[in-house]
Each structure stands twice: as structure tokens, then as C-alpha cells.
N, C-alpha and C positions, 0 to 999 in steps of 0.2 A: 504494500500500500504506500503511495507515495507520500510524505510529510510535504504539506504547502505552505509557508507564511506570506500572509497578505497581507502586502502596505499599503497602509489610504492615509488620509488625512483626515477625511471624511465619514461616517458611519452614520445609516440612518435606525435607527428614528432618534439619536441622541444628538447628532450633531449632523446640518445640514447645510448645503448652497444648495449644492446644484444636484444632476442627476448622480455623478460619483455616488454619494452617500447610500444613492439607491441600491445603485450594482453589488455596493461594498457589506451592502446590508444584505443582502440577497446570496450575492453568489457562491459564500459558504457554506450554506446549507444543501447548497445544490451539487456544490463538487463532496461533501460529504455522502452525499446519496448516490454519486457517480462512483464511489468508491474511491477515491482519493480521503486523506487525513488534512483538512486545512485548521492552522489558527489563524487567529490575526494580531497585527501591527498596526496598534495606532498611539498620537503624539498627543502626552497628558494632559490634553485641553480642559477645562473646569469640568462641562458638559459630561465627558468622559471619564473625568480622574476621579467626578464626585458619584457618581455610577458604579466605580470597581464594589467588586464585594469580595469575599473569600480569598484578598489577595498577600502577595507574599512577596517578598524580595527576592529576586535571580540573581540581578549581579549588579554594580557601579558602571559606569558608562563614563570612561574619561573623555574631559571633552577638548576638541585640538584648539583651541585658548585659554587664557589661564584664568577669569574665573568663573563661577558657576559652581552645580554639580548637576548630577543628573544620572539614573537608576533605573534598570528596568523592574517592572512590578507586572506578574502572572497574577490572574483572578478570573472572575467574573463580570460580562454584562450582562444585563436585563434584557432578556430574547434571544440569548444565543447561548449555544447548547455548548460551545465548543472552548476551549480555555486563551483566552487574551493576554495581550503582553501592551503594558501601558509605557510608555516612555516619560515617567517623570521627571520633569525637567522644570520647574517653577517659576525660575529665571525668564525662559523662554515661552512657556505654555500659558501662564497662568495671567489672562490679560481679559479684559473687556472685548466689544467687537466681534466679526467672526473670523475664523481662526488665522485670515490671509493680512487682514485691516483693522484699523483700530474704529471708534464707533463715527467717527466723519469721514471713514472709506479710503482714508490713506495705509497704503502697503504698509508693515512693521519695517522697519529700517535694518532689522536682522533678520528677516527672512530666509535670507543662502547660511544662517547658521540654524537656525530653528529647523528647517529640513534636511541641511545634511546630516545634523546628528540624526534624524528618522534613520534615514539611508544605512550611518555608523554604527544605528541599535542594528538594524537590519544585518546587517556584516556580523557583528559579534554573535547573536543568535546561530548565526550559518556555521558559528567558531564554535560553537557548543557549549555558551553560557549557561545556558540553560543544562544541565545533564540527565536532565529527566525527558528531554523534546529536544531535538536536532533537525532544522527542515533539509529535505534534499533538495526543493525549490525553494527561491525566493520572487515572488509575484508582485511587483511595482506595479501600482495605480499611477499612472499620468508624471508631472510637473514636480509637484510635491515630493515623490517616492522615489526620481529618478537617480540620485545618487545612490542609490542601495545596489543598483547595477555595476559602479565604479567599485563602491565601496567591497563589493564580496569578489568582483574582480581581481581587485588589489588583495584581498586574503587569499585567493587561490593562486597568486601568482609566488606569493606568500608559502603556499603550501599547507597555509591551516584552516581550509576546508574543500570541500572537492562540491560544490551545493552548483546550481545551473541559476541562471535569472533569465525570467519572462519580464516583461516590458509590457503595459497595457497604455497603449494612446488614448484617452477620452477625449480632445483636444487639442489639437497639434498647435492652434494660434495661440494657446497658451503656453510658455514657455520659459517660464521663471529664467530669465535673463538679468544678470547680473554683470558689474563691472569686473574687469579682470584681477585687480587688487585684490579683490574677496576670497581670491582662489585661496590664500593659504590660509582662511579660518576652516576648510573645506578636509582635511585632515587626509586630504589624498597624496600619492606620490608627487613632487614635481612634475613629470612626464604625461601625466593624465592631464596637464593644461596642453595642449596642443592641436593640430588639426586633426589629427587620427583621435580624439578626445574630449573635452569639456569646449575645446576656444570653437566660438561663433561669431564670425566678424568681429575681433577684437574684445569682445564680452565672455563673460560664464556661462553658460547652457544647460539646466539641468534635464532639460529634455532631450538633448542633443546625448547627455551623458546615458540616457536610457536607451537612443537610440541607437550608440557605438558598443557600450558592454555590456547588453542583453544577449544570453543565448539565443534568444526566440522572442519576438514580436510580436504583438495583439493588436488590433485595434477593433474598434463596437459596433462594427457593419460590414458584409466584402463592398460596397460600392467604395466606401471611405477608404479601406485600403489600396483603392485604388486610384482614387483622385489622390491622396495625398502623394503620389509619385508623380504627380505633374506641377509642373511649376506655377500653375495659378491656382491651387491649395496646398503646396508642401511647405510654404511659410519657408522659403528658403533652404530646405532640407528634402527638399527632392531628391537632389542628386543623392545623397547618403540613404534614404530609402529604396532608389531603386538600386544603388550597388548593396543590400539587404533585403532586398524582394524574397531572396530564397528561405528566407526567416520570416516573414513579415504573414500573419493569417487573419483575415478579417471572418471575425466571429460576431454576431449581432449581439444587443443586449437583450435581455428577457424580462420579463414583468412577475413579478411578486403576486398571484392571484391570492393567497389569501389577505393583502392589504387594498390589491385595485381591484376590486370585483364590485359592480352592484349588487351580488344578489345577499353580501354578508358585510356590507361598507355603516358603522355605525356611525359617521360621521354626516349621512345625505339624510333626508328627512322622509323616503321609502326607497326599503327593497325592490329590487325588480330584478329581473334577467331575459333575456332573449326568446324563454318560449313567456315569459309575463311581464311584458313591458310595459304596464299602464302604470307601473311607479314613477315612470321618469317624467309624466305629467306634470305630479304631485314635487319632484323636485323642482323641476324648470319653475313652477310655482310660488316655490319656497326662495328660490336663488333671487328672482325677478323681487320680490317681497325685499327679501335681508340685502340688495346693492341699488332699492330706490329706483328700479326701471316699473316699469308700466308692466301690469301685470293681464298679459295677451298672449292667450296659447297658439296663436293664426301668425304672430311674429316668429319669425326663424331667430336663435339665439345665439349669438357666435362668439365665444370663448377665446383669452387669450390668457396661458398661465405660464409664465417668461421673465426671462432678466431683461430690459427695457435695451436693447441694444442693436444697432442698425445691423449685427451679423444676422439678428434672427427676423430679418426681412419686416420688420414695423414702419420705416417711410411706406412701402408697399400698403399696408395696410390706412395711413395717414394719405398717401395721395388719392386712395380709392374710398377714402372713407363714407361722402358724400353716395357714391354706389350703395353703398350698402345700407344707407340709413334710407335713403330713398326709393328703394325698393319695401321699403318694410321690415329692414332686419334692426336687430339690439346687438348690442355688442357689450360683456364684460370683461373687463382688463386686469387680474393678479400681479402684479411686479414693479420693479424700481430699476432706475441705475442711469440711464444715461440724461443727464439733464434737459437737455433739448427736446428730449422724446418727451420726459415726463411732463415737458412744461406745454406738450403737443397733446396729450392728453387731456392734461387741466381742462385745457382749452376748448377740447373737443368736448368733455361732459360737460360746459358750461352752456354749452349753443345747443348740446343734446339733450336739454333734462330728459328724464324718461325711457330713454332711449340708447344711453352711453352711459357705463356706471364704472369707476376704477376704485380697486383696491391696491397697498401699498406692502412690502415686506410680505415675509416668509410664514403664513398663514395654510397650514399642511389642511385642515378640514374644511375652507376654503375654496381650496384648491378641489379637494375630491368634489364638492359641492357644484363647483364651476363645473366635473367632466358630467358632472350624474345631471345636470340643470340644459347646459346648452347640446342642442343642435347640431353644430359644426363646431370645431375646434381649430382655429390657424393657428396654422406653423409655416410661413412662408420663406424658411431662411436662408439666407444667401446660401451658406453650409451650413453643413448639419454631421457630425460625426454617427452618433445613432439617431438620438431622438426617440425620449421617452413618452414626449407628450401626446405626443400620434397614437402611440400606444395604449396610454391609457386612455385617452379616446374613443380608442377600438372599443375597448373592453367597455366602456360606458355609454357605448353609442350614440356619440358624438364623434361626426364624421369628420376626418381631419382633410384640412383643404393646405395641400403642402406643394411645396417645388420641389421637383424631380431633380433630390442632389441625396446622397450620403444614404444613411439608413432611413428616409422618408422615402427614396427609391425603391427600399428594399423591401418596406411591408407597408404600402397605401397602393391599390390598384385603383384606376381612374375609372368616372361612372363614361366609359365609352359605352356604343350602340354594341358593340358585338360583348362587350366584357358585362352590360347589364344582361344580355342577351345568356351570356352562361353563367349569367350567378354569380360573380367572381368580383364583380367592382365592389370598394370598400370606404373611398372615399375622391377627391377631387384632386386633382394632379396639374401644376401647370411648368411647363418646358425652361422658355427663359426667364430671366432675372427680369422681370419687365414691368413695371404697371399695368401696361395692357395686356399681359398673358397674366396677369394675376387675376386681372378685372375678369377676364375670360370664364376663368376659374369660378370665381363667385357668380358670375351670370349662369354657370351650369349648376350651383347649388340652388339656388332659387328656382331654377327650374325644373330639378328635379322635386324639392318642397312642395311645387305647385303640383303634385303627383303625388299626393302621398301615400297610396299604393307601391312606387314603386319606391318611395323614401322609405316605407315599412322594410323591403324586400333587399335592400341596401344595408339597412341600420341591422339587420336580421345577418348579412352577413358577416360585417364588418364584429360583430360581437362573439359570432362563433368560431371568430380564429385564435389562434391561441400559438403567442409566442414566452411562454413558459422559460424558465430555466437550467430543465432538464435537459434539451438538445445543447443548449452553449455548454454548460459543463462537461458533459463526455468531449466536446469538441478541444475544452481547455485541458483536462484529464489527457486525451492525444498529445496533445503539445508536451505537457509533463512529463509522457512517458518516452515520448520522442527524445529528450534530451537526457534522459536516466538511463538508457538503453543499450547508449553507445560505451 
């Protein structure tokens, strides 16, 4: 049985941004059922450190500046079955904000040292701090986890542990880029600054550093793994992808059905499911009520639950806006961030009473409320590596109206004449980056709406797919044994 430790930063339901938290909550219990042995690694954020139970001291964690301290701690969370390893670190961990920024959204100033120690617990772990658990893998989540790759790299070159590293991309435009000075808080060789290494146009890289010393490569969708080997999504890391292609496996993410499910969601105001969908009435109901829109079941109601930022295609949404209000749709808005946008929104629920309703921050019952209430759900993003929201959409039937990029590619089929014809469309698809193939897009929701027979007959499919996280695990489980093997 292969031993896996899994690096995040993230874990949900204790501590959350973005979709990370999701995967990182999830995909332990899946590669445990796959037959794999996973724990996990994560950085002792209050959220988390104040959560351990049953925990115990492994070992001290020197750290490569002089002051500080910082210790690994084995225990318990709340939900997961399997034994945790916390990186106490107080100095670094224990702050306001969420875990990247402080509470007015500026980066921590020591970020390249708060996650290289991750990376350094990660390494000593692989070194057998631990002597009761030793991983053979070590599993990096994104940005944050990516020196754990350098780091067990350097211990195996070392000779004190023979462990392999997988690399998971959630994000390739993120890329924790630092100044090159930083290097030596980074407690790695000299030589690991270099092209073959950490340096990225003159700067630090930690994702560059996952993409050079992993054995093996992930990322959360195959179409993503394939755009990001071209130069207009590799974020400048193209070329080092495609000379890694033969490592590199796009595996989709997967949805946690006993959390996103209507038919056991205690957060929506009824149950429903696919063979008894008259609960989502009774939500759309409830949502229109608690965000101040006009409460009209004959409105189409379109969903947006997002980081406010022009990657996830909202001017799209903002130039076409007027579309869609004048047709007769509602639109609710979940999210923050980029100021411009937000101040595009104010704007727009001020001229929309009724009609346009925005909520702010990371509001998880919310959110389920938003997929079990609206209609349609947009996700228009320029990129999109997976793309959870589509997802749970499916599962709530709220059909996702998305652009044909990354993992929105990979699981929305478009309501075309031959694809409703076999049953098969799931939600609305549109080609380019464009306003007007966006508009397009929405004028086919509407007109589908105005059918609502064949909207039943859509919503009906879209809810009975199922992208689980039983196929991605045997597929991560491969990768694992693939590098064990040799």
C-alpha cells in the first residue's frame, strides 16, 4: 500500500479561499478507498492548529534563519478519519487575514518563508521524522507546497530518503514569485537557484520549483494540461512543460457528493433530487427572499459564486448585462476582490433593484443556496484550470453557461440540436472570449427557458452525471505506483 503525504495550505471545511480547500478536503478519503494510505500536511494556521485534537509532538523543524521555532504536531481533524501532521510554526502561522494576506489583502511580507518551511516539514517527514509513518510519496498542492519538491529532492540527492514527488497545478497564473535575494531564507542548496531550478526571469519561483523537481505532474483537467503547454496559458512556463509533457497527467477534479448534493444539503431550504425536483422551487424562493430580488418563478435566475476577477470572464458578464436583465433574467452575485469589478456591481444592483442582488466574502451556505436557488450558473472564464462551480451546478441543476476552455471543456456539453436530440447537453457553451459569443450563449438559455419541457429534460440530465472522486483517485493511485515501481 503506498504511504501518501498531502501538502495544501488549504483544507476545507476548516480553512478556505478557493477551490484547493475542496480537493484537499476530499481527495483523501478517496485515494484511501482507492487503496492507497494518504495523510496530510498542512501549515498551523489558527483555523487548523485550534482544530488538532489527540495531538503529539514528532519532531522540531529547524528553520534556515535564525529566529523562530517551529515543530511538527501529529493528531486529529474534525472529518477526517486519517492522522494529520500540523506545522507549528506561531511566528509564521498564527496571524489574522486568510492564510496568503493580512485583513486589507496585502501579501504577508514573509510568504517565501512561511511556505518553504511547508515544503522543509515536507522533506523531513520523507526523512523519517516521524518513525511510526514514513511517506513513499510526497503530493504538492499548487504554489504554496511547491518547494516540498526541491526540498525532498535535495534529501534524496542527500541520500536520506528515496520518497518520489507528484506536483498538482491548481493554477498555473498563480505563482508565488519572489525576489531572488529571498533565495537563501529558502534553506535549499545554492544550485537549486538556477535555470535548471527555482530562477524565473531573475525572480524565485515556487511553482517553477514544482514544476522542475517533481517526479510526476498533475494538473485538474486533461484540457488544462494541455493548454498550459502553449504559450498563451503556460504563464511563461511553457517551454519547461512541454520538455515535461512525459510526466505531466491531467486528471479532472471531482465533487464531494455527500457535501454538494440537493437531495441531503442542510444548508438550502428543501431537498430535492432529479427524479423530485419540485424542491428547487421552494429554494429559488427562498434565495430571491434572503438577497432582496423580486420574488418570480417565470424569471430565469443566474448565479455567480466567484473571486471578482477579470480571469473568471465578469466584464463579459458586465458588458452583457443589460441582455440579460432585459430579457427577464435576475442575476445573484457571491464574491469580492477586484475593485473595479466590485464597484461594477454596486452599480449595477443600484439601477437593478429587484432584479440584481450581490453578496460579499466567503459565505459557504450561501453559496450552496445560490447553486440549489438559481437556474443557470456562469462561469465565463477566460481560463479555467478545473472549475468546481460548473460542477456543483450540475449536481444542483443549475445549468452552467461557461467558455469552452480548461475543465469547463471537459464536463458542460452544449444544449446543440443534435446533443439535445440525444440526451447528452448539460448546459450552454460558448467558443470565443467575446461578448458577443457570450451574448450568444445567454440568448440560447433563454430560449431554451422558454421550453420548459425541454429545460426539465436538460436540468434532468445535467444532475445525473456524476463526477465523483473515485475515478480521479485510482487515476492519482496510477501515478503513485508508477513512480514506486521503478
Amino acid at each position: 500500500m503506498t504511504r501518501v503525504l498531502q501538502v495544501s495550505a488549504e483544507l476545507y471545511p476548516l480553512l478556505k479561499t478557493g477551490g484547493l480547500a475542496d480537493v484537499a478536503g476530499a481527495l483523501p478519503a478517496a485515494l484511501a478507498a482507492a487503496g492507497a494510505e494518504p495523510r496530510l500536511l498542512v501549515p498551523g494556521f489558527p483555523a487548523l492548529r485550534e482544530s488538532l485534537s489527540k495531538e503529539c509532538a514528532v519532531a522540531p523543524v529547524a528553520l534556515p534563519w535564525s529566529e523562530g521555532r517551529a515543530a511538527l504536531l501529529r493528531g486529529r481533524l474534525p472529518g477526517f478519519e486519517l492522522p494529520v501532521y500540523v506545522l507549528d510554526a506561531p511566528g509564521l502561522f498564527d496571524r489574522p487575514g486568510n492564510p496568503y494576506a493580512d485583513a486589507n489583502g496585502m501579501a504577508y511580507a514573509d510568504n517565501h518563508r512561511r511556505f518553504a518551511l511547508l515544503g522543509l516539514a515536507a522533506a523531513r517527514l520523507a526523512e523519517g521524522v516521524d518513525g511510526s509513518w514514513r511517506p513513499d510519496i510526497v503530493h504538492a498542492h499548487d504554489w504554496h507546497a511547491g518547494l516540498a519538491c526541491a526540498h525532498v529532492a535535495a534529501s534524496r540527492a542527500r541520500r536520506r530518503t528515496e520518497a518520489r514527488t507528484v506536483f498538482t497545478v491548481h493554477n498555473l497564473a498563480y505563482q508565488g514569485l519572489f525576489p531572488a535575494d529571498y533565495f537563501c531564507d529558502l534553506g535549499l542548496p545554492p544550485q537549486h537557484y538556477a535555470v535548471e531550478g527555482l530562477e524565473f526571469y531573475g525572480q524565485v519561483s515556487f511553482m517553477k520549483a514544482g514544476l522542475h523537481f517533481a517526479d510526476a505532474i498533475t494538473t485538474v483537467s486533461p484540457s488544462y494540461a494541455r493548454e498550459i503547454q502553449t504559450p498563451e496559458q503556460g504563464c511563461g512556463l511553457d517551454g519547461l512543460l512541454r520538455h515535461r509533457a512525459g510526466v505531466l497527467h491531467g486528471i479532472l477534479n471531482g465533487v464531494d457528493y455527500g457535501i454538494w448534493s440537493p437531495a441531503h444539503d442542510r444548508s438550502i431550504a428543501q431537498a430535492y433530487d432529479v427524479d423530485r425536483p419540485e424542491g428547487k422551487a421552494a429554494c429559488k424562493a427562498t434565495l430571491q427572499r434572503e438577497c432582496g430580488l423580486d420574488v418570480k418563478p417565470g424569471a430565469p435566475l443566474f448565479g455567480i459564486v466567484s473571486r471578482l476577477t477579470e480571469q473568471k470572464g465578469l466584464p463579459l458578464v458586465l458588458e452583457a448585462l443589460n441582455d440579460l436583465i432585459d430579457a427577464g433574467g435576475q442575476l445573484v452575485i457571491l464574491g469580492a476582490g477586484d475593485a473595479r469589478l466590485e464597484a461594477a456591481f454596486v452599480d449595477a444592483v443600484a439601477r437593478h433593484p429587484g432584479q440584481i442582488a450581490r453578496r460579499t466574502g466567503m459565505d459557504e451556505g450561501l453559496a450552496h443556496r445560490i447553486y440549489a436557488g438559481s437556474d443557470v450558473v456562469l462561469v465565463p472564464s477566460r481560463f479555467e484550470p478545473c472549475g468546481l462551480t460548473q460542477l456543483y451546478g450540475l449536481s444542483y441543476g443549475a445549468l452552467p453557461l461557461v467558455h469552452r476552455v480548461g475543465g469547463l471543456r471537459d464536463t458542460v456539453v452544449d444544449t446543440t440540436l443534435e446533443d439535445l436530440a440525444a440526451g447528452t447537453a448539460t448546459g450552454f457553451v460558448f467558443n470565443a472570449f467575446t461578448a458577443d459569443a457570450y451574448r450568444r450563449a445567454l440568448r440560447r438559455a433563454f430560449a431554451l427557458w422558454s421550453r420548459q419541457e425541454f429545460w426539465a429534460r436538460v436540468r434532468g440530465t445535467a444532475m445525473r452525471g456524476h463526477f465523483g472522486w473515485d475515478g480521479a483517485a485510482r487515476r492519482y493511485v496510477a501515478v503513485y505506483e508508477g513512480l514506486t515501481s521503478g
